[in-house]
C-alpha positions as CSV (number, residue, x, y, z in Angstrom):
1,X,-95.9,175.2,24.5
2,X,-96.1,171.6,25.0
3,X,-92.7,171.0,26.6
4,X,-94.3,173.7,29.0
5,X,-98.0,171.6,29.2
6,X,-95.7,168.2,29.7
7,X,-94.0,169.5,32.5
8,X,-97.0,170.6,34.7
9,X,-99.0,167.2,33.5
10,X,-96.1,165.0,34.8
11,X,-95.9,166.0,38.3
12,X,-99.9,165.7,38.7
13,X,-99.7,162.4,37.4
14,X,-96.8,161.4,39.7
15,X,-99.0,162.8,43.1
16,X,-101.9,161.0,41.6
17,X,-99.6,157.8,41.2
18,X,-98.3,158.1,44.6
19,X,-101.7,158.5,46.2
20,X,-103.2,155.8,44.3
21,X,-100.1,153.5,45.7
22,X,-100.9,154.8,49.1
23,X,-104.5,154.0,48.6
24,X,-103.7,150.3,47.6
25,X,-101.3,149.8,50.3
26,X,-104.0,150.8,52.9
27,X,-106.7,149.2,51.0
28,X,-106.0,145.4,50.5
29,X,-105.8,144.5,54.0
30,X,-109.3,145.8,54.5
31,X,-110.7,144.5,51.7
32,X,-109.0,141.2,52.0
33,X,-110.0,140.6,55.7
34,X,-114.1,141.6,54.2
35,X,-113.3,139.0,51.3
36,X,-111.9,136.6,53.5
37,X,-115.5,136.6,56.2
38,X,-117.1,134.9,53.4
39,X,-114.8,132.0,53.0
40,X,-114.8,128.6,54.7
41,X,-112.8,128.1,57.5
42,X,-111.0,124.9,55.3
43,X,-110.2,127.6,52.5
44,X,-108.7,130.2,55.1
45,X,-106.5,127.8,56.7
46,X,-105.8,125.7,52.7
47,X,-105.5,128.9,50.6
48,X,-105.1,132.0,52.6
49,X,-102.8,133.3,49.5
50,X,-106.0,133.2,47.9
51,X,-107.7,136.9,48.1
52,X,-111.4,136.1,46.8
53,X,-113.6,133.6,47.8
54,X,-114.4,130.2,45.9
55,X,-117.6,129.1,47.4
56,X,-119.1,132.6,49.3
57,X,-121.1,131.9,52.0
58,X,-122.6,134.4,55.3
59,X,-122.2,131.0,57.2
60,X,-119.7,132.7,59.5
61,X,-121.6,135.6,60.0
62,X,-124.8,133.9,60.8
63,X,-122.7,131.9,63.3
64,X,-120.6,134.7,65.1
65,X,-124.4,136.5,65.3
66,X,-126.0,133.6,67.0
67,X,-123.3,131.7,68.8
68,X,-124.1,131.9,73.0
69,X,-119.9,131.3,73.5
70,X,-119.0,134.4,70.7
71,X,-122.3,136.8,71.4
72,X,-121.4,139.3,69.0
73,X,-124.7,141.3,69.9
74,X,-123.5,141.5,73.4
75,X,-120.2,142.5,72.5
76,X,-121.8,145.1,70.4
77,X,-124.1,146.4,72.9
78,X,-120.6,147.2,75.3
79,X,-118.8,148.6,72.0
80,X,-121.4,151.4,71.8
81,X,-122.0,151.8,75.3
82,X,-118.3,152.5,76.2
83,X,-117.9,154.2,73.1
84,X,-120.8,156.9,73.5
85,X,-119.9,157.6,76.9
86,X,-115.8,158.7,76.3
87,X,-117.2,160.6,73.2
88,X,-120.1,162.2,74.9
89,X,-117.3,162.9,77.9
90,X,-114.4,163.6,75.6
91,X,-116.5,166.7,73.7
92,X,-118.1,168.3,76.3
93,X,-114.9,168.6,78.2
94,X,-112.6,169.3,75.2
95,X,-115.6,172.0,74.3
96,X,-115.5,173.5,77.6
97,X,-112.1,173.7,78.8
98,X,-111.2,174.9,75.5
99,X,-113.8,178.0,75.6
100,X,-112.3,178.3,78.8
101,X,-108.6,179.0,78.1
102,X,-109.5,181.2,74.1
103,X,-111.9,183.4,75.6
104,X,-111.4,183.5,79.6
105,X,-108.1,183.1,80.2
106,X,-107.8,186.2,82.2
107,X,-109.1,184.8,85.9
108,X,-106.0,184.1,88.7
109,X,-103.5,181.7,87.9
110,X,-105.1,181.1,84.4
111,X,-101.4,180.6,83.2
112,X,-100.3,178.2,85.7
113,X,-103.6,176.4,85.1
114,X,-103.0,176.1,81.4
115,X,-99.2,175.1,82.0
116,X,-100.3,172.2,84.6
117,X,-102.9,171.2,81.7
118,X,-100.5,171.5,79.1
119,X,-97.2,169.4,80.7
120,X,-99.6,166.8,80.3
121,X,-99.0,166.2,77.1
122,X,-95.4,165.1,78.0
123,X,-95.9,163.2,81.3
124,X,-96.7,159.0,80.1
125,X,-96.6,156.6,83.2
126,X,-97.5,153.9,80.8
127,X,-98.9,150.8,82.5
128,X,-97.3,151.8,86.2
129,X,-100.6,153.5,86.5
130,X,-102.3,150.1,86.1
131,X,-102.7,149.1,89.5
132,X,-103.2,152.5,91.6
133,X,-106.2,152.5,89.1
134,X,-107.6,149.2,90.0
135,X,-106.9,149.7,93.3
136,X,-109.1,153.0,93.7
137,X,-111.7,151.4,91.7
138,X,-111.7,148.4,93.6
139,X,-112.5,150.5,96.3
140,X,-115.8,151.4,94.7
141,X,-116.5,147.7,94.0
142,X,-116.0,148.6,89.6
143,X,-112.4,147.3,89.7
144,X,-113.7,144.4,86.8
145,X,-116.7,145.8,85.3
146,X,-116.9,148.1,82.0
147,X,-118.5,150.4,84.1
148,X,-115.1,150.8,86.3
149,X,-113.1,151.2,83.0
150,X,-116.0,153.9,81.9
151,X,-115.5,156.5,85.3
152,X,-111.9,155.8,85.1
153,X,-111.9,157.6,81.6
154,X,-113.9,160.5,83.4
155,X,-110.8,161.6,85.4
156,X,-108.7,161.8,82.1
157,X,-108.1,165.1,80.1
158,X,-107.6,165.0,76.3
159,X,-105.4,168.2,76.5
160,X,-104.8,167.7,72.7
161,X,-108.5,168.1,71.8
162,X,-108.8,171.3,74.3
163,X,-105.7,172.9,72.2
164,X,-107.8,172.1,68.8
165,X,-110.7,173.8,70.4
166,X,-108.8,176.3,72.0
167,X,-107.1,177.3,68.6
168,X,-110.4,176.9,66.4
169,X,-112.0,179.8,69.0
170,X,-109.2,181.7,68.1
171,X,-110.0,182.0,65.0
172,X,-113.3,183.3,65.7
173,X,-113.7,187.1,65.9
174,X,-113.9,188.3,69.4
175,X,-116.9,190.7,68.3
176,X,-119.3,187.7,68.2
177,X,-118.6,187.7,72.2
178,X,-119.1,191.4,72.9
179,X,-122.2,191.5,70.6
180,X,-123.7,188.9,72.9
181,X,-122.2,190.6,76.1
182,X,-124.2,193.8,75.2
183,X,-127.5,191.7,74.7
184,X,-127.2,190.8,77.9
185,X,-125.4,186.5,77.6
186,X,-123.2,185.5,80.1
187,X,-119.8,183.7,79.9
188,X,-121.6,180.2,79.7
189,X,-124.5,182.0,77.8
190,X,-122.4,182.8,75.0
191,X,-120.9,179.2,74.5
192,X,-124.0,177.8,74.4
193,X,-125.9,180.1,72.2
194,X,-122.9,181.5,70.0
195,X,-120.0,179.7,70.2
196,X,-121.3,175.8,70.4
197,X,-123.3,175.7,66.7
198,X,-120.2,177.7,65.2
199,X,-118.0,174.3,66.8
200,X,-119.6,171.6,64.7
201,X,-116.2,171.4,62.2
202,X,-114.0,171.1,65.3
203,X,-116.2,169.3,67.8
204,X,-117.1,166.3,64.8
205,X,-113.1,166.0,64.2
206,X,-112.8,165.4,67.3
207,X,-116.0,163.1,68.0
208,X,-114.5,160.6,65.1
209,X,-111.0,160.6,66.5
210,X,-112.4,159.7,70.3
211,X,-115.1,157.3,68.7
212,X,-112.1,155.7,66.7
213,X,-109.4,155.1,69.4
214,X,-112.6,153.8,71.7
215,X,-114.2,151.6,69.7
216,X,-110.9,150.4,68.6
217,X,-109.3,150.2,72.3
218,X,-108.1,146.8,72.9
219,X,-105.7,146.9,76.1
220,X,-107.6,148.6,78.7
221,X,-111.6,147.1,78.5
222,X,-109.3,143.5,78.3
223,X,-108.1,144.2,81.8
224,X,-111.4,145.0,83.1
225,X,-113.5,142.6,82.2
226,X,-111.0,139.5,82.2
227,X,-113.4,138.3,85.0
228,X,-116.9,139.4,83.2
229,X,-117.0,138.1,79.8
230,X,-120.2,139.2,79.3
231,X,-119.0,142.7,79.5
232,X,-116.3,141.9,76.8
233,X,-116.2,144.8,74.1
234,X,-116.4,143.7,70.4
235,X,-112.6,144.2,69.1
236,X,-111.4,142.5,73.2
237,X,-114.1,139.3,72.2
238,X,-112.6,139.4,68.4
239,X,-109.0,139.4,70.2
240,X,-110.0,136.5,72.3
241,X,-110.8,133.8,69.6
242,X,-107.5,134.2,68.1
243,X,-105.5,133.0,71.7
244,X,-108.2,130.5,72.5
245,X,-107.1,126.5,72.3
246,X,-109.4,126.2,68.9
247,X,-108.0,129.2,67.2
248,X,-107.6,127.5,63.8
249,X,-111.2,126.8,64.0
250,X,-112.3,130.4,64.4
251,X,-110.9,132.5,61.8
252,X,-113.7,132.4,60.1
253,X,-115.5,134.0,63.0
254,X,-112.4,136.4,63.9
255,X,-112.8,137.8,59.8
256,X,-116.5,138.0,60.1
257,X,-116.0,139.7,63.5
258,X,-113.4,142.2,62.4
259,X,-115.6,143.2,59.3
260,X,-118.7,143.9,61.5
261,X,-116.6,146.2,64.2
262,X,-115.4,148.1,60.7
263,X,-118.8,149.3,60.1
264,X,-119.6,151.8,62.5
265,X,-116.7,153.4,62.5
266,X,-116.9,153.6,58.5
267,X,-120.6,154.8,59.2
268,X,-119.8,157.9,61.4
269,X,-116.9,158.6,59.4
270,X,-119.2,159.0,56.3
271,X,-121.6,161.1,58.3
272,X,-118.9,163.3,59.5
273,X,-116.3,163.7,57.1
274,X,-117.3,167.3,55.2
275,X,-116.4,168.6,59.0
276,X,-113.3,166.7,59.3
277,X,-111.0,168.2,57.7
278,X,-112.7,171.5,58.4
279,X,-112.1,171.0,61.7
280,X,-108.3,170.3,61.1
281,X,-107.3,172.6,59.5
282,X,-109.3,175.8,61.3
283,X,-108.1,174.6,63.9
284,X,-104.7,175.0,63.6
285,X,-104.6,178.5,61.4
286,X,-103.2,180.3,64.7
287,X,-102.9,179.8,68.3
């Protein structure tokens, strides 16, 4: 009896030692860069082996607040602004191309369509694409503006987010659409009314991943504001001190930056995490 207790205790406590070694390899960079914003630039540069502060101080955030040069508020202010708009853009296309393809997928060509949309996923032009894009923007006079970058991102299609929406109405039973059809909803009708409240699981799962990789995008909002600094994105302006002639000086303001661009992301991840990994995983139960 407890040879037979021992052997299902030992395995638990391995996946709980495995998880917990997962957890401190992912944790101690992030808690050493939030240790580190409260440290003197001297200390940083003297002692970085050092993983607590000696002397704390919020000098460096007070600083990488109110500097005119650094203007994290401004910086902010673009984060969120670029960041709404690709997840605002990002859901309601994902949302409606995937109603689209689970429940209407009978109109002409609907295959082709979906094939076209689907190839996608293995077609990457990388950064040859680079120029055609600044060219075409630079038509429209946006070509160095975060405004160019933010219609550029509305002529791209997330056809991994329409396939998790695609496969979460799947999983739906068709019966919700006919019971509406009989009380008189159209196709849109019955997105709206029926199948939009019963997306929440799906439609937050994706909202986090689009508000992580845009808040955290670094190589695209560079490019297009290289000319407007004041249009600068937090995580491009963070990026920035470190290749600037006094980076030893700013550190400080690079740890302190890094720490405040953590917390939104940590924020909307706390709000939305019970439909997470809801989302994920009834999502991909058939498709």
């Amino acid at each position: 009896m407890k040879t037979k207790h021992m052997r299902k205790i030992v395995p638990t406590a391995g996946k709980y030692l495995f998880l917990l070694l997962v957890l401190f390899f992912v944790m101690v960079p992030i808690l050493y860069t939030i240790s580190s914003s409260f440290k003197t630039n001297s200390e940083i540069m003297a002692h970085p082996e050092h993983f607590f502060p000696e002397t704390p101080t919020l000098e460096n955030y007070r600083i990488a607040w109110s500097d005119n040069d650094f203007n994290i508020p401004r910086m902010f202010l673009n984060s969120v602004v670029y960041t709404v708009f690709c997840v605002v853009f990002t859901v309601t296309t994902s949302a409606l191309a995937g109603y689209v393809f689970a429940r209407g997928g009978n109109f002409t060509g609907s295959k082709v369509v979906f094939a076209v949309f689907s190839s996608l996923m293995f077609i990457n032009m990388g950064s040859i694409t680079i120029y055609p894009i600044f060219e075409v923007l630079g038509l429209l006079k946006l070509s160095s503006s975060l405004w160019g970058l933010i219609v550029m991102r509305f002529f791209s299609v997330g056809i991994i987010n329409i396939y998790l929406v695609r496969s979460y109405i799947r999983t739906l039973p068709p019966e919700l659409d006919e019971a509406a059809e009989i009380d008189g909803c159209s196709f849109f009708g019955i997105f709206f009314r029926i199948m939009a409240p019963l997306l929440k699981p799906i439609l937050a799962t994706i909202s986090i991943l689009a508000f992580n990789s845009s808040w955290n995008e670094y190589l695209m909002p560079t490019l297009f504001t290289l000319n407007n600094r004041q249009q600068r994105t937090l995580i491009v302006g963070i990026m920035s001190l470190k290749n600037s002639g006094a980076s030893a000086a700013n550190w400080n303001l690079m740890l302190a930056g890094a720490t405040i661009a953590m917390v939104p992301i940590l924020v909307v991840y706390a709000i939305a995490n019970k439909y997470f990994v809801e989302g994920l995983t009834a999502g991909a139960v058939k498709g």
